[in-house]
N, C-alpha and C positions, 0 to 999 in steps of 0.2 A: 519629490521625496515625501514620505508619506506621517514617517516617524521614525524613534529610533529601535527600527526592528530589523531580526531576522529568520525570515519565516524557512521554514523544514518541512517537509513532508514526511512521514514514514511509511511505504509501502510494504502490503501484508505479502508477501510471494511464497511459492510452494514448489517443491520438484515433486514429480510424480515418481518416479521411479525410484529415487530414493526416500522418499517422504519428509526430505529436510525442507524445515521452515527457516525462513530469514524474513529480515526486512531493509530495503532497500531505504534510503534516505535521500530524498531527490530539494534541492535547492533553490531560493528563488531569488530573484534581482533584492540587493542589499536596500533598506532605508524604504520597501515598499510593501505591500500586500497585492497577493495574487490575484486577480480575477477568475473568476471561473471558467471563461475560457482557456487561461494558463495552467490553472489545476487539473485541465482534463486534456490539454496538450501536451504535459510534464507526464501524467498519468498513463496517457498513450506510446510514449518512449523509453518508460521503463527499460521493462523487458527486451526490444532491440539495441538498446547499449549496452543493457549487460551481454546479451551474447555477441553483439559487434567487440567485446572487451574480452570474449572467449572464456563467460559465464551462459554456460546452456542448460538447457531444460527445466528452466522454472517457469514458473506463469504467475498473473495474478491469483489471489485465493478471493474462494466466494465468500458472499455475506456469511455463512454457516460455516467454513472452515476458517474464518478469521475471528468470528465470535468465540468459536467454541476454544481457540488457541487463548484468546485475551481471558476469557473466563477461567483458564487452566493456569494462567499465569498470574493474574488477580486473585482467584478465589481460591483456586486448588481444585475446582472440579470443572466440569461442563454443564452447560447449564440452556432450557432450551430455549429456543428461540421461534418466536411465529415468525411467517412466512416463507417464500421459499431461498433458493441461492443467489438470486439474482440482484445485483443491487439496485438500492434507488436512482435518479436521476439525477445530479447534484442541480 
């Protein structure tokens, strides 16, 4: 046990075809902190339990459509951003 916490994740996701934005909230073992192998294991399974849960057609969203979302919902506008969609490496 590591402390007394409990860590959440919020995941950015996106449907294409309808353009709805959500965010997924994915959980982790109580009393600990994740390691980055677990954040990019949890990260990885998104997406097939939402549709194994019979939520389809969303995906992760890129660095530039998750920016540009938090900027809209922070600031009120968009706002830009160097680089390109891809994210970094954690």
């Amino acid at each position: 046990m590591h402390g007394p916490v409990e860590v959440e994740m919020k995941v950015s996701i996106i449907n294409d075809e309808t353009n709805q934005k959500a965010e997924a909230t994915v959980g982790f073992k109580q009393f600990e902190f994740p390691s980055v192998e677990e954040i990019k294991r949890k990260l990885a399974t998104v997406i097939p339990e939402m549709e194994k849960s019979g939520t389809k057609g969303f995906r992760l969203m890129t660095k530039r459509e998750a920016f540009e979302s938090w900027c809209i919902e922070k600031v009120g506008q968009p706002m830009a951003l160097a680089g390109g969609n891809e994210w970094d490496e954690i």
